[in-house]
C-alpha positions in Angstrom: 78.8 102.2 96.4 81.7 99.9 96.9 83.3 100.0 100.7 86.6 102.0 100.3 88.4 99.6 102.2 87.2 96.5 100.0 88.5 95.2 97.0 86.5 92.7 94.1 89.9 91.3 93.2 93.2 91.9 94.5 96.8 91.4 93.4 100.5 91.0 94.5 103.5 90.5 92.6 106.7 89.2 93.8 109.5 86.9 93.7 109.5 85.9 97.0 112.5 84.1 96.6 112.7 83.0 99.3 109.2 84.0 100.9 109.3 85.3 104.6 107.0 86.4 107.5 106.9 89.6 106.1 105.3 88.3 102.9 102.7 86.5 104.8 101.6 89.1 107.1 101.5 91.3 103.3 99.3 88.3 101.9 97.0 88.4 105.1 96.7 92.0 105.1 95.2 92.3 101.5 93.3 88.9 102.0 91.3 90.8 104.4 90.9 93.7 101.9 89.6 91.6 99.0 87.0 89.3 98.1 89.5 87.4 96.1 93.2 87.6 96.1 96.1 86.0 93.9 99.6 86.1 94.4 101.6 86.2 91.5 105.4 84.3 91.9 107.6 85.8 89.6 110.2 83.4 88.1 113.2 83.4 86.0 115.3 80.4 85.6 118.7 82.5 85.4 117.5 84.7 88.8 115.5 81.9 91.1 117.4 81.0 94.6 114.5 79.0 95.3 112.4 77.0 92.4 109.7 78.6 91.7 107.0 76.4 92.0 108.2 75.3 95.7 107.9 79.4 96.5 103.9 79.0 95.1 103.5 75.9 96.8 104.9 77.3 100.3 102.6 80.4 99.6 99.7 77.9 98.5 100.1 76.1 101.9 100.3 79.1 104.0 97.5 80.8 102.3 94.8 78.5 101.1 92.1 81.4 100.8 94.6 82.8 97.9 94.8 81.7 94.5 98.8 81.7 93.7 100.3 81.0 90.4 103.8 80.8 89.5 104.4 83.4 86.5 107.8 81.9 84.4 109.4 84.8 82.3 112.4 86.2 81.0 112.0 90.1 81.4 114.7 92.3 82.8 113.4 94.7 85.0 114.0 98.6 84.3 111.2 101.1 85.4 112.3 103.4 83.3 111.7 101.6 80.0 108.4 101.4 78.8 108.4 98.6 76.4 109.5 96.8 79.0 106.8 98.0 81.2 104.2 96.7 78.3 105.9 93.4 78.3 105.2 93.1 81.9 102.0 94.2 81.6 101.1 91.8 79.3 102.7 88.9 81.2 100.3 89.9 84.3 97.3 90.1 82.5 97.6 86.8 80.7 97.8 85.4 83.3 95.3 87.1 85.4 92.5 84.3 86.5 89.4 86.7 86.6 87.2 88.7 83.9 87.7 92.2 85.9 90.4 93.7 87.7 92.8 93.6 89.6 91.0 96.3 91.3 93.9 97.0 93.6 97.5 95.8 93.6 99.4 95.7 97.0 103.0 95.8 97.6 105.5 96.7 100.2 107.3 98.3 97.4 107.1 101.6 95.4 106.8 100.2 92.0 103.2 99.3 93.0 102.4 102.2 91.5 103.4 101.5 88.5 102.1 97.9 88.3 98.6 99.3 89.1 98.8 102.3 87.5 99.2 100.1 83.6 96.5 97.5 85.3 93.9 100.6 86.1 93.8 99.4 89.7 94.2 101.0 92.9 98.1 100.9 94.4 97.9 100.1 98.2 101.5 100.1 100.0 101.3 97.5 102.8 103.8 98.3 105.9 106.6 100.1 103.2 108.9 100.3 106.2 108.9 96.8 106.9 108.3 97.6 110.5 105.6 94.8 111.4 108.1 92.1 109.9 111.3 93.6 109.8 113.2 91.4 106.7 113.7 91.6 103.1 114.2 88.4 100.9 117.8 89.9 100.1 118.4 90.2 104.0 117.7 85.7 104.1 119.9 85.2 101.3 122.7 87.2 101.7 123.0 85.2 105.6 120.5 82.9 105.5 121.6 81.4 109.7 120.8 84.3 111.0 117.3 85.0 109.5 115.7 81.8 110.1 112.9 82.9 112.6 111.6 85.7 109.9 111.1 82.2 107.8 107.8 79.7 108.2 109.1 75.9 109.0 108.6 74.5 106.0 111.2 77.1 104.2 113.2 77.6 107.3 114.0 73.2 106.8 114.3 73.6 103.0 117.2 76.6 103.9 119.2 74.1 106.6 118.8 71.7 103.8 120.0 73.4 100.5 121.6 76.7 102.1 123.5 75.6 105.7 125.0 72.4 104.5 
């Protein structure tokens, strides 16, 4: 009998654009909860602040215990269409590194359900309210001065480089 508070394999999907102290205390939280966790970076060329692959690699270097993987697409995003939904679906699981799972999919966000619902995995809601870390991703780049302590060094000197000049 598996340990109801242990996952095989977890997964969280995101933009993280840019990634925050509220993502990291996310990624934490489910590393603890999982035998093995990846972090998929969702990326659109016409939608990225940040590249990308410098969000993974900030994750990467926060987080070695976690596999992350930039995931590059095109897809609009519109939970109430379900070919869309399939699309999605599909992306995720292609590039999904394991033979099982996910076995739960964590998010801060109610379309977690949804994600792991399509992945037949468990949805686990990590701090909805955002109370532990009180930010959003919207909340850096909309005034990205006065959010620079909810931001790890590395991103906080990549923001005064690109953002505050």
């Amino acid at each position: 009998m598996r340990d109801e508070s242990r996952f095989s394999t977890g997964l969280i999907v995101g933009r993280f654009d840019p990634p925050h102290l509220g993502h990291s205390h996310m990624i934490e939280w489910a590393s603890e909860r999982t035998d093995r966790l990846v972090v998929y970076v969702n990326s659109s060329f016409s939608r990225d602040t940040v590249p990308g692959e410098l969000r993974a690699t900030w994750l990467a270097e926060a987080h070695p215990a976690v596999e992350v993987r930039v995931v590059r697409h095109t897809l609009a995003t519109d939970w109430n269409d379900e070919d869309l939904w399939s699309r999605w679906i599909a992306l995720f699981r292609d590039h999904w590194p394991h033979e099982a799972g996910p076995h739960a999919v964590f998010s801060s966000d109610a379309y977690v359900s949804g994600i792991a619902d399509r992945l037949d995995a468990e949805a686990v809601t990590v701090d909805p309210d955002r109370m532990t870390v009180p930010i959003s991703a919207t909340q850096i780049r909309d005034d990205p001065a006065a959010h620079l302590d909810k931001v790890a060094p590395s991103v906080r000197q990549w923001i005064e480089s690109n953002w505050l000049v």
